[in-house]
N, C-alpha and C positions, 0 to 999 in steps of 0.2 A: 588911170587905168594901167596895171602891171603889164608889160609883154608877157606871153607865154612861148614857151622856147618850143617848136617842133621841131620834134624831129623822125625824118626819113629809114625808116623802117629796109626797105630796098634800096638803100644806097649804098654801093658795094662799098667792104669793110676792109681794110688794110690787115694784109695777113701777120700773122702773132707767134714766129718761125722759135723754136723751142730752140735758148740760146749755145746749149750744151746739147746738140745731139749725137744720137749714137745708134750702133746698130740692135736690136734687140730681138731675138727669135725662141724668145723662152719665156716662161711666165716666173713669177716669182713665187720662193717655195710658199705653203700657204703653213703660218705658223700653228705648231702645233696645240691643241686643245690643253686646257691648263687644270680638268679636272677627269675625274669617272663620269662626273654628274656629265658636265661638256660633252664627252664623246658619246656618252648612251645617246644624247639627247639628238646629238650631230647624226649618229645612227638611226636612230626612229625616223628623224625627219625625212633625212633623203629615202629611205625606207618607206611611208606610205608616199612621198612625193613617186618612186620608182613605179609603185602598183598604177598610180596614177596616170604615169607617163603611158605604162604600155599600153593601157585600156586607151589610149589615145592612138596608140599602133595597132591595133586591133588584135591584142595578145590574149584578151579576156577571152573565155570557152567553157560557160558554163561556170560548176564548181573547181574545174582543174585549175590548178598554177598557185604556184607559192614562190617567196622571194624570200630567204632566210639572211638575218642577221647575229652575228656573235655576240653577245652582250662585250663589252669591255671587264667587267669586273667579275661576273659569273662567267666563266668561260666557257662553258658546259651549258649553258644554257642557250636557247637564242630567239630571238624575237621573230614574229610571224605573222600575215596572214591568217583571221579568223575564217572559219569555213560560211559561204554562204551570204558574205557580202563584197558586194561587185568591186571590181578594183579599180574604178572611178569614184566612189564614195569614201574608201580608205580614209580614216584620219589617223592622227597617233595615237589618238584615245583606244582607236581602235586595236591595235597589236597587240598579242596576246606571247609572254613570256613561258618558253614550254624547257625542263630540265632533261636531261638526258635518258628517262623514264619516260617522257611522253609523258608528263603530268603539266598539267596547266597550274603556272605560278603566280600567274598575274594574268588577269581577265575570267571571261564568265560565257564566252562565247565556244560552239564547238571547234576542234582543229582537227582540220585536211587529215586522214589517218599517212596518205603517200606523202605528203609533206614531212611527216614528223619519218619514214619509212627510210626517205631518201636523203631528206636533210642533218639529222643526226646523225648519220653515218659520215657525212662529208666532211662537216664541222669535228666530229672524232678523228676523223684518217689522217688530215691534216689540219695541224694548228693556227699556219698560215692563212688561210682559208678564213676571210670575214664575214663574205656574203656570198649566196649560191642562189641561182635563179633557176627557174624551171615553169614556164607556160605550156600549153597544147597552139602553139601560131603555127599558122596557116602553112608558110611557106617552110620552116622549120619541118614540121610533122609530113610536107609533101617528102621533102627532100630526105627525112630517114627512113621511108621506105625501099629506099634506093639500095639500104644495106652495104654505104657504102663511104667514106670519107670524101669529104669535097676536095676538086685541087683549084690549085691556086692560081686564076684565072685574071684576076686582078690587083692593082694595088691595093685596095682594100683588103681583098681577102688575104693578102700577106700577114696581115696582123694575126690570122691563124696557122701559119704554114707551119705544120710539125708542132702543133698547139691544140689539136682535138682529137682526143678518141673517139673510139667508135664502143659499141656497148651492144652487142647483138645477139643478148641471149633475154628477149624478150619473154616472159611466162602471164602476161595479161598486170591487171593495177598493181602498183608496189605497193603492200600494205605489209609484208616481212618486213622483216629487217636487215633479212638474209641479202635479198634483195641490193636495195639498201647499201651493202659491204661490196657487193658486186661495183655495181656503179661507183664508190666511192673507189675501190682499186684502179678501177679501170679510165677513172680520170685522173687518178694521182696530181701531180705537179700543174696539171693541163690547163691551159683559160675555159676548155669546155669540151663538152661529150655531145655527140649521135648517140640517142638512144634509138637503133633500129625498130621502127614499127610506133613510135609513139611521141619523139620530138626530139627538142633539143637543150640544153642543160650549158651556166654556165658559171664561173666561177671566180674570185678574186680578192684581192686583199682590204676593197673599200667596198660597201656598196655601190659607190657608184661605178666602178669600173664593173661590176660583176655585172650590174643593168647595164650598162652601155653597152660590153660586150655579147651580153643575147641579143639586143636591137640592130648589132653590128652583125651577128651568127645569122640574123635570121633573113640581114639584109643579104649576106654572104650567100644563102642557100636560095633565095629567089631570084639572085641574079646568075645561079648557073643553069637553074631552072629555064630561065630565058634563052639563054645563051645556048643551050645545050635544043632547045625547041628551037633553034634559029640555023643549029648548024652543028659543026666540031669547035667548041671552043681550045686554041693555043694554050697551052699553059707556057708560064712564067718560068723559067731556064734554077734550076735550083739555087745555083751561086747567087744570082740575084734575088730570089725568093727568102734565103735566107739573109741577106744583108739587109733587104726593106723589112723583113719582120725584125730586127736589131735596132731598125729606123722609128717604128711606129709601133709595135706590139707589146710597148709597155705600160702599163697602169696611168704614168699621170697624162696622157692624150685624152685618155679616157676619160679621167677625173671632169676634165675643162670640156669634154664633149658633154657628156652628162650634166655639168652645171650651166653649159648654155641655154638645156632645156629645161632646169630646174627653175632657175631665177623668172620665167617665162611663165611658169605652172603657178609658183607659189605667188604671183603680180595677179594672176588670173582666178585663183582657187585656196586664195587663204586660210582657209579653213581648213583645210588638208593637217593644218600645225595643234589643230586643238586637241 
């Protein structure tokens, strides 16, 4: 009869001390995409994974909200949100390819008319510009009736401090274009805009920072909501405000905030990628 070897599953394990260590407070860069095909595809993804995430923040409202991306190789063009399907069901199949005409280039579904109103405008103004978000959320639309820019009450909100305009020449849905050019001026350079009376708007060189930073805008405006129902909130002394937004208010925090949520989405919701 052979012995069979057991063995103790809870018996504490001699630790396994990494023999080279060091300090490390950064991520490493993430290598860049090696085609057009690559980056379109890297674009869609995160792009219905984004629609996804925020119907999970409760950003969904009806038919409002669009989250626009630039195509990499048509630049003028950009991928979207079809009108009419929830943004929890989102896949890639789904996205619908629109030219700077408002012509549908790819897909068969209709398109958001404010989307195409306010998003072309943005992706024109500036070339920088990869992706632009825009919901009707809750605490977002509380806080731009206030007609007013947030301050900077917290750590967090530093990552906006002198980083959103305000946009307060509301005339009811944007379906101009005119519109549209408004908005896109008046967020110039900016991670995001208050649109007085209607929400909030945000913008960035990846989609993922552009989604990360509305979920962060809108975390920004319900926690002054609080704050402000709770009392006089302090603001943050300028000097400081500008040096933690120098800290934290650039693109790749964001990148790694939004991919902790993705890799989570796309474990739970595969099909998001078909």
């Amino acid at each position: 009869m052979s012995a069979v070897l057991s063995i103790d599953r809870n018996a504490p394990q001699p630790l396994k001390l990494n023999p080279n260590p060091q300090q490390k407070y950064w991520f490493d860069p993430v290598p860049p995409r090696t085609s057009v095909q690559a980056e379109r595809r890297h674009r869609q993804e995160r792009l219905a994974g984004a629609f996804r995430l925020f119907a999970r923040f409760g950003f969904a409202q009806g038919l409002a909200g669009h989250i626009t991306a630039r195509d990499p190789e048509l630049t003028d063009h950009f991928w979207v949100n079809p009108l009419g399907i929830h943004f929890s069901r989102i896949k890639v199949s789904d996205l619908l390819l629109v030219n700077a005409k408002g012509e549908t280039v790819i897909g068969d579904k209709p398109l958001n008319k404010a989307a195409f109103a306010i998003h072309a405008a943005i992706h024109e103004h500036n070339p920088k510009i990869v992706a632009a978000a825009h919901t009707h959320s809750t605490y977002g639309k509380a806080w731009s009736t206030l007609g007013r820019k947030l301050d900077t009450i917290t750590q967090d909100s530093c990552v906006f401090h002198e980083d959103v305009a305000l946009f307060d020449d509301f005339t009811g849905m944007v379906v101009d274009t005119s519109e549209g050019d408004r908005i896109a001026e008046a967020l110039g350079d900016r991670k995001g805009a208050i649109l007085k009376n209607h929400g909030i708007l945000t913008a960035g060189p990846t989609v993922e920072a552009a989604a990360w930073w509305y979920i962060a805008l809108d975390n920004a405006c319900h926690t002054q909501l609080l704050a402000e129902a709770a009392g006089k909130p302090q603001p943050i002394d300028e000097e400081t405000a500008r040096h933690t937004h120098s800290q934290i208010g650039g693109p790749e925090g964001a990148i790694h905030s939004f991919d902790s949520l993705y890799e989570g989405l796309v474990e739970a919701e595969p099909e998001l990628l078909l």
